[in-house]
C-alpha positions in Angstrom: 61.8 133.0 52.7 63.3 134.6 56.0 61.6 137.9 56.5 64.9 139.4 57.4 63.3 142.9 58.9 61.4 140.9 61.4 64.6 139.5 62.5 66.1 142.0 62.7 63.5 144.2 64.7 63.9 141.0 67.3 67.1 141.8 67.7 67.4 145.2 68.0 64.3 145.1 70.4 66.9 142.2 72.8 69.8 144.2 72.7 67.8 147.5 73.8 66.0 145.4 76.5 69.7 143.7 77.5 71.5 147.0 78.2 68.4 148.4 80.2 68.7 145.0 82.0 72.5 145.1 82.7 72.0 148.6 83.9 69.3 147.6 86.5 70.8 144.7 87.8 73.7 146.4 88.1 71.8 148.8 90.5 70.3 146.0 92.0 73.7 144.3 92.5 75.2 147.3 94.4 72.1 147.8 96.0 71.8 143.9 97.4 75.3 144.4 99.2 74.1 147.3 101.0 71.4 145.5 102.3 73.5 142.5 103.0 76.1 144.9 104.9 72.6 146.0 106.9 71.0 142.7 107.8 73.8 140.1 107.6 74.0 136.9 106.0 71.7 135.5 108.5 69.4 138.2 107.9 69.6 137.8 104.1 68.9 133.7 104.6 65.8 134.3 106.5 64.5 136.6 103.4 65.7 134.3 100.9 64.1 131.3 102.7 60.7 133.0 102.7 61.0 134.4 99.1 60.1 130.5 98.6 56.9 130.8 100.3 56.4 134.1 98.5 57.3 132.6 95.1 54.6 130.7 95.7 51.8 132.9 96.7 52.4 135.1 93.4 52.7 131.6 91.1 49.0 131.1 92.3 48.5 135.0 92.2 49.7 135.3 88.5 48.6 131.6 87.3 50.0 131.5 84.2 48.6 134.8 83.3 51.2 136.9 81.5 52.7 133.9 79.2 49.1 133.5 78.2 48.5 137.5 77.1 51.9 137.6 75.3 51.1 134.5 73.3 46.9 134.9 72.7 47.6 138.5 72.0 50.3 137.6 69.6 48.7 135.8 67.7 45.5 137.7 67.4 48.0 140.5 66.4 48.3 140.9 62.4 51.7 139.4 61.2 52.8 142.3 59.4 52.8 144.2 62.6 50.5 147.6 61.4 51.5 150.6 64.0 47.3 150.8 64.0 45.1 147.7 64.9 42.1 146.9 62.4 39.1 146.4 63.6 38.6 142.7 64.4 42.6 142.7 65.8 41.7 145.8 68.1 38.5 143.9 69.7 40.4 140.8 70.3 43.1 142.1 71.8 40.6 144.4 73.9 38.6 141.0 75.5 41.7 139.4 75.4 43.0 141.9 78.2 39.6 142.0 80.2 39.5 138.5 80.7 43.1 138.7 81.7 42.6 141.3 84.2 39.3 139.3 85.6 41.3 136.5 86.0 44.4 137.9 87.4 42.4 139.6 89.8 40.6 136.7 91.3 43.6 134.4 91.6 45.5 137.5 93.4 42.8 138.2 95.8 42.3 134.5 97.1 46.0 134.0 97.0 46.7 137.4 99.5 44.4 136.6 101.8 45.5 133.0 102.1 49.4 134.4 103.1 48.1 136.7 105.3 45.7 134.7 106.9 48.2 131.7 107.3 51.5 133.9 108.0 51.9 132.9 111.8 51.4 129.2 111.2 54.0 129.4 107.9 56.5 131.1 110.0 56.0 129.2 112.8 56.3 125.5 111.8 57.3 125.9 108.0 60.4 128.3 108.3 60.7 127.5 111.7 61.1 131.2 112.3 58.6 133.5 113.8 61.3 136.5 112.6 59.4 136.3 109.4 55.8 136.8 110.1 55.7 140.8 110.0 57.1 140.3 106.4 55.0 138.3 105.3 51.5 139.6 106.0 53.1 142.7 104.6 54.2 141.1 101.2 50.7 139.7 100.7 49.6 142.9 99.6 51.8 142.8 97.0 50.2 140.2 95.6 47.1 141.7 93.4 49.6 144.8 91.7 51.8 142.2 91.0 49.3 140.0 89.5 47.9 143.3 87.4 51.2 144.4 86.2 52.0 140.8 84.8 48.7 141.2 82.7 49.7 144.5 81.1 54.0 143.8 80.8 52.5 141.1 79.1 50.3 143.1 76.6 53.6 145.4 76.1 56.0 142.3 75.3 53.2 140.7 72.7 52.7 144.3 71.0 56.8 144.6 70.9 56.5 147.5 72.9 58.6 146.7 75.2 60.6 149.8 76.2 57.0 150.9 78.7 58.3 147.9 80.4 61.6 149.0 81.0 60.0 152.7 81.6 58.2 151.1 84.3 61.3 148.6 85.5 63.1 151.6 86.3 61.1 153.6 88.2 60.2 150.4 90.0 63.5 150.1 91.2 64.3 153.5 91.6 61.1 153.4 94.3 62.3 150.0 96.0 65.8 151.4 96.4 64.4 154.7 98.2 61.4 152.7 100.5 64.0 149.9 101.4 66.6 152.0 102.4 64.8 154.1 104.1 62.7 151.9 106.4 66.1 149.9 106.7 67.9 152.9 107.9 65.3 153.3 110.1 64.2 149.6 111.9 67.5 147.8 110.9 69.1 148.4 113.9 66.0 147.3 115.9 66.6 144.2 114.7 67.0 141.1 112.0 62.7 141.1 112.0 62.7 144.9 111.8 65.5 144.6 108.7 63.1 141.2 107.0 59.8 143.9 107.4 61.6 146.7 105.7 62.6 145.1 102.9 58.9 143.6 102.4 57.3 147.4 103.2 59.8 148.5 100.4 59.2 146.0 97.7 55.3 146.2 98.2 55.7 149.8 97.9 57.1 149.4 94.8 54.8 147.0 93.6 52.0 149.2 93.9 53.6 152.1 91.8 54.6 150.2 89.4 51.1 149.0 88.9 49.7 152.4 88.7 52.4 153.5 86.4 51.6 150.4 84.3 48.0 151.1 83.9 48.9 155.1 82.8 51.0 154.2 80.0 48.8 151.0 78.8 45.6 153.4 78.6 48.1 155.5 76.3 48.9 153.3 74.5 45.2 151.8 73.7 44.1 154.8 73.0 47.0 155.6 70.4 47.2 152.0 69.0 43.5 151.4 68.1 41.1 151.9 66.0 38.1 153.7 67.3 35.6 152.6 64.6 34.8 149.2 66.0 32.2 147.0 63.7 30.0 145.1 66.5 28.9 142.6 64.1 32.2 141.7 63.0 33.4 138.3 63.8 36.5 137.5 65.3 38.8 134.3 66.6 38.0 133.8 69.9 40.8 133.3 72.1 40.6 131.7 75.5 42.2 133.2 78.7 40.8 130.6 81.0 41.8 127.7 78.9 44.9 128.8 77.7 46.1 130.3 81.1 44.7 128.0 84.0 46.7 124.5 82.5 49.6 126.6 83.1 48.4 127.7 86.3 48.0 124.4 88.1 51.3 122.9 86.7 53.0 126.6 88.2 51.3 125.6 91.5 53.0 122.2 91.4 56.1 123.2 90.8 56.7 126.3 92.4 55.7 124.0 95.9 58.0 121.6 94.8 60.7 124.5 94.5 59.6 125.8 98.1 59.6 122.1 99.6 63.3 122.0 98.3 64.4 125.3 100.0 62.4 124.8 102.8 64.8 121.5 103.3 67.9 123.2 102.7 68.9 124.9 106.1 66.9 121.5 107.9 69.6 119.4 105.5 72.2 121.7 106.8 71.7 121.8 110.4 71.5 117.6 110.1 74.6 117.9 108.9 75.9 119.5 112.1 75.6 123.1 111.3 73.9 125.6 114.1 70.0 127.4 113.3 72.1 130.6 112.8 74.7 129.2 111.2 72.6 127.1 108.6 70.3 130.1 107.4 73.8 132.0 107.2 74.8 129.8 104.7 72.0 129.4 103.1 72.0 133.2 102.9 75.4 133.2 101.3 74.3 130.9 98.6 70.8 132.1 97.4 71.5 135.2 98.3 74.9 136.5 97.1 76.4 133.6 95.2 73.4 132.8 92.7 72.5 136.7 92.7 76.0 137.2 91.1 75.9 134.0 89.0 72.6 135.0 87.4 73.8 139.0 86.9 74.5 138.9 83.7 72.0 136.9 82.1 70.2 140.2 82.3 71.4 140.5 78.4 70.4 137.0 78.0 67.0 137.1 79.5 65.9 140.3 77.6 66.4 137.7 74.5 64.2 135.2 76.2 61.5 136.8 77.4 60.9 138.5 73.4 61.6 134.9 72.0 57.5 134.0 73.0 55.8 136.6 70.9 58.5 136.7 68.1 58.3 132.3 68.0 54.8 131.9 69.0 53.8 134.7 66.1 55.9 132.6 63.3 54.4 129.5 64.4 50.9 130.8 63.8 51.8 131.3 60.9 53.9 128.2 60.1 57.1 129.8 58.8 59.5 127.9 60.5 62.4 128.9 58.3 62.3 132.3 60.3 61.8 130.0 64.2 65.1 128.2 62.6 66.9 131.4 61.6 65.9 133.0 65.0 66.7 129.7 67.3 70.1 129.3 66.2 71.3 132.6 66.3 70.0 132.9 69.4 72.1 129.7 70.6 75.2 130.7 69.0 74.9 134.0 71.2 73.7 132.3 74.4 76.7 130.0 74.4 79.3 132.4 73.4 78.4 134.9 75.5 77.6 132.0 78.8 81.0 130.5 77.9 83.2 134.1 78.4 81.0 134.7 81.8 81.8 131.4 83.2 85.0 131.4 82.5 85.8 135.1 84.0 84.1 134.1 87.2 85.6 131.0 87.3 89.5 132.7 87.2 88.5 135.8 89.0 86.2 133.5 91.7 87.8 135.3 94.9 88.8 138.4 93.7 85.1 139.2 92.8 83.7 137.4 96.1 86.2 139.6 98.1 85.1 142.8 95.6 81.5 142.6 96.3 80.6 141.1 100.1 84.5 141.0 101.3 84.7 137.2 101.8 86.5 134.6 100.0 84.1 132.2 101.2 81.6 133.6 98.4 84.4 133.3 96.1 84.7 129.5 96.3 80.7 128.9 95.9 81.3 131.2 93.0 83.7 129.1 91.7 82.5 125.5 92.2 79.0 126.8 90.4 80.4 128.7 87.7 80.8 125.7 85.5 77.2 125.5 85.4 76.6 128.8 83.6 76.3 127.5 80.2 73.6 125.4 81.2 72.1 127.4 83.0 71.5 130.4 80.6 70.8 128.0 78.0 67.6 126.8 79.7 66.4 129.7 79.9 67.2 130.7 76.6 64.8 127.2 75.5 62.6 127.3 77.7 61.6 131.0 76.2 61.5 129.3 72.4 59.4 126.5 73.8 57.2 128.6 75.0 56.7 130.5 71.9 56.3 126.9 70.2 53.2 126.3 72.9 55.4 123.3 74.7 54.3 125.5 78.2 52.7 122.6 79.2 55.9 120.4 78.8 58.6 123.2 80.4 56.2 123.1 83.1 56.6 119.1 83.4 60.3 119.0 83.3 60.5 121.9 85.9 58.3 120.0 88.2 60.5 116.3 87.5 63.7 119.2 88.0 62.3 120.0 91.3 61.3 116.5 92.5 64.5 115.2 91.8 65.9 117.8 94.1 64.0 117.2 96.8 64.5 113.6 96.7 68.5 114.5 96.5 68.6 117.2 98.9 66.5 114.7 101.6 69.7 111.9 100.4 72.8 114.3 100.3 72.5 117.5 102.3 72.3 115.5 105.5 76.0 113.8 105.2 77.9 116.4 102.6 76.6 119.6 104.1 77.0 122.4 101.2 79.2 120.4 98.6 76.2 118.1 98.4 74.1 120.4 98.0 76.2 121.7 94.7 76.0 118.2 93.6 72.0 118.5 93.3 72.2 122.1 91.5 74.4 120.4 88.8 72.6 116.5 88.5 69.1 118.6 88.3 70.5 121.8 86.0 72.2 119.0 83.7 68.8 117.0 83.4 66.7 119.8 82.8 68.5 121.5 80.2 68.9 118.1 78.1 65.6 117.4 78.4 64.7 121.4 77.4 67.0 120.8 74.2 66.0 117.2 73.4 62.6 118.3 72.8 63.7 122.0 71.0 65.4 120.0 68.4 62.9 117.8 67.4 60.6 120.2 67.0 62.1 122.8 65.2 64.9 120.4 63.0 67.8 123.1 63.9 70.5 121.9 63.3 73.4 121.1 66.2 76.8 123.1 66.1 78.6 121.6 68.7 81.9 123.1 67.1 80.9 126.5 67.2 78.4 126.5 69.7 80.4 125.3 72.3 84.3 123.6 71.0 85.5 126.8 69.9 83.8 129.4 73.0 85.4 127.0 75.4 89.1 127.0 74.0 88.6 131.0 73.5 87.8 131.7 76.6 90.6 129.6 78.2 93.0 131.1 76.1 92.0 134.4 77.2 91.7 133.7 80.7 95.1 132.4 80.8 96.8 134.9 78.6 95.4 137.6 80.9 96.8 135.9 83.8 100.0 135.5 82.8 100.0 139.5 81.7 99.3 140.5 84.7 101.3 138.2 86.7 104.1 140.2 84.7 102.9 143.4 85.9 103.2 144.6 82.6 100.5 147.4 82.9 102.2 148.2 86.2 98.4 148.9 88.2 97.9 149.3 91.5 94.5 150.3 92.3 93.6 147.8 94.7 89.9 146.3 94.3 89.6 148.3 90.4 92.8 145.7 89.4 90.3 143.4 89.2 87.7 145.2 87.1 90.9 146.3 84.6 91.8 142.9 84.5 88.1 141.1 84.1 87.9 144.1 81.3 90.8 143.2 79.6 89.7 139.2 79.7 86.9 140.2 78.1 87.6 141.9 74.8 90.5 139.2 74.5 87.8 137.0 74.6 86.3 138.6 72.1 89.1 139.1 70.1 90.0 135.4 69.7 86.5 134.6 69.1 86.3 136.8 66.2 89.8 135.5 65.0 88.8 131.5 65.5 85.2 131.9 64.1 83.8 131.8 67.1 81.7 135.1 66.2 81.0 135.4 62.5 80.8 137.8 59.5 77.2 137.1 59.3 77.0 137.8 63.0 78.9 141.0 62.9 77.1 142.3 59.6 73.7 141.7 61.8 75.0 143.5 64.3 76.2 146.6 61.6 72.3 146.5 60.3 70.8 146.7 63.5 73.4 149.8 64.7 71.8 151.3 61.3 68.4 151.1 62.3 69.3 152.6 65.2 70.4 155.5 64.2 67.3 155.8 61.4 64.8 155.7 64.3 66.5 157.5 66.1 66.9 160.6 63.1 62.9 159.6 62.5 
């Protein structure tokens, strides 16, 4: 029997994560064109292109380490979720998080003094940019809060705490913000190195205080959430940090080189197709850096699903009540796919109007468009990948991540050389198409949901076309008679939106069961919020 409270404490839990998320990426969005306007797109290449190498240093810095707390933790937790831990819950979760933090910190340590030890020669002959060496010895002392604060955002996700996280996500940002633009105000003008250094001296800033911050409110919260009469003799499950965390590790390491291989050859694919040093990282800048930035916005409400999915599935699975995984997976898809559907759609119609809104080029506008087709898959692997996960198939996300990113680099090595960029979009969609079927291939023999192609994805598609093209052709009209230059477009994206929503209702699209989960959760609310 579905344990219908639990459910609905998962969702309630997503949605508050999802607005906190659209509000900080929103900040972050409006905060990445000011630093684009600052540093230019050849500026913004040269950071995105050693954000690979940086990736890279924190996959070996966090090893697997925070996936590993939120599911060990999970399920040492009790399943009926008591505000107060017993006493063989509270010591388990206690050497659950001293192992973590053991591990987290000797993984960080050798990886930070690796990047700053090697940063001349990985500037030098990797990114064949010596622009980039300041930033990165500075961003390898990010590496050890970052690894900490992955250990305890894990604890807070597995105890479904999770609104310290967003505590601490926002005055994370709210420090990056300030450091960044201050240093950039500052150095910018010295140059594009000056401009790459701020915005490393900024971020590891921020990374520090959100460390510290982390570690005030998780000694709170242990000392409010425990029980302080601890039997020594009492046996409990032993859980494995090492085990559990290290597989995950190694098969991070692989992939995450395999991922910085592929955007190492990028701008090399680019300038073999003709295109200048400058103007290869420029485009490469315009692509990773406010294309897929923009693309990826608002699965800020999707990801807050997918990152509670692991404690919420892997908790179930402990306890073998898959009736509640099935409940939980396809709702979960029916939301992902209506709510991927309407985005891709909007950004497909309104492609150069929002390229032009946000950096003032419709050259953005037309990467925006050719990609936007991919959205659906896109937020749909994530949404998987979070359930698998949950279902401890780590190991196996992990292995079709790695084939994802081989297959790249073998295609980028074939196809950037000849096509340029639209070769390049040709790889992002054969490798996003063949890891999401392999993500869902697996999902659905595992957990026996069953497929709804009709309302998953038939119905979402025709809504949002209808929409799209009725508010075109309202607007071609002039029949709300605007003329408010740049806001048209957000009055008119607005407007395709509810319509959206409106049709989807009226089709099926969005259900009575749907909206009377959404009416139960809206009264919860307001009880804990009257509690």
């Amino acid at each position: 029997m579905i344990k219908i409270n639990k459910v609905q404490k998962y969702f309630f839990n997503a949605a508050l994560l999802s607005l906190a998320g659209i509000l900080i990426n929103t900040i972050s969005v409006g905060f990445n064109i000011f630093v684009t306007n600052k540093v230019g797109s050849e500026g913004i290449g040269l950071i995105t292109l050693s954000s690979g190498i940086y990736s890279f240093a924190i996959t070996v810095a966090t090893s697997g380490i925070q996936l590993t707390v939120i599911r060990l933790i999970s399920m040492a937790l009790p399943y009926n979720e008591n505000e107060l831990l017993d006493k063989s819950h509270n010591k388990a979760v206690l050497k659950i998080m001293k192992s973590a933090l053991l591990y987290s910190l000797f993984f960080s340590i050798i990886a930070s003094s690796f990047l700053f030890a090697f940063a001349s020669p990985i500037g030098k002959y990797a990114l064949g940019s010596t622009k980039v060496i300041p930033s990165l010895k500075i961003m390898a002392f990010s590496l050890v809060p970052i690894s900490v604060s992955s250990v305890l955002n894990g604890y807070f996700s597995a105890v479904r705490r999770i609104y310290k996280n967003v505590i601490v996500r926002f005055f994370e940002q709210g420090v990056k913000i300030t450091t960044v633009s201050y240093f950039l105000i500052m150095l910018s003008p010295s140059g594009v190195e000056y401009a790459c250094a701020s915005l490393a001296m900024g971020a590891t800033i921020s990374e520090c205080f959100s460390m510290v911050i982390s570690s005030i409110i998780y000694i709170i919260d242990r000392k409010r959430h425990r029980n302080l009469s601890i039997d020594k003799k009492e046996r409990i499950k032993e859980y494995s940090v090492f085990k559990e965390a290290f597989p995950i590790g190694v098969s991070g390491y692989v992939r995450s080189g395999l991922s910085t291989v592929e955007h190492l050859l990028i701008p090399y694919g680019f300038r073999k197709n003709g295109a200048s040093e400058q103007g290869a990282f420029a485009s490469y800048g315009i692509l990773h850096g406010m294309v897929f930035p923009l693309l990826l916005f608002p699965s800020s409400v999707i990801g807050s699903f997918s990152s509670l999915l692991v404690p919420e599935i892997s908790a179930s699975y402990e306890k073998r009540d898959f009736s509640r995984i099935r409940y939980i997976v396809s709702r979960v898809f029916s939301f992902t796919l209506i709510f991927a559907f309407g985005v891709s759609g909007i950004l497909i119609c309104f492609s150069n109007e929002i390229g032009i809104f946000f950096y003032g080029t419709s050259e953005a506008g037309e990467f925006i468009r050719q990609l936007s087709p991919l959205i659906p898959l896109m937020y749909l692997d994530g949404t998987v990948d979070g359930i698998l996960k949950g279902l401890g198939e780590q190991v196996y996300s992990m292995r079709v991540n790695i084939l994802d990113s081989l297959v790249s680099v073998i295609l980028i090595l074939v196809l950037l050389p000849p096509f340029g960029i639209s070769g390049y979009v040709v790889v992002i969609f054969i490798t996003e198409l063949l890891n999401t079927s392999l993500s869902i291939i697996k999902l659905l023999n595992i957990t026996k949901v069953k497929t709804k192609i009709l309302k998953w994805v038939i119905k979402p598609l025709f809504c949002i076309v209808i929409a799209t093209a009725i508010s075109r052709f309202v607007f071609s009209l002039g029949v709300f008679g605007l003329s408010l230059g740049k806001l048209t477009t957000v009055f008119e994206i607005s407007f395709t939106a509810v319509l959206y929503l409106l049709i989807s209702y009226a089709l099926g699209s969005i259900s009575n069961e749907e909206l009377g989960l959404a009416k139960r959760l809206i009264g919860k609310a307001k009880n804990q919020t009257r509690g």
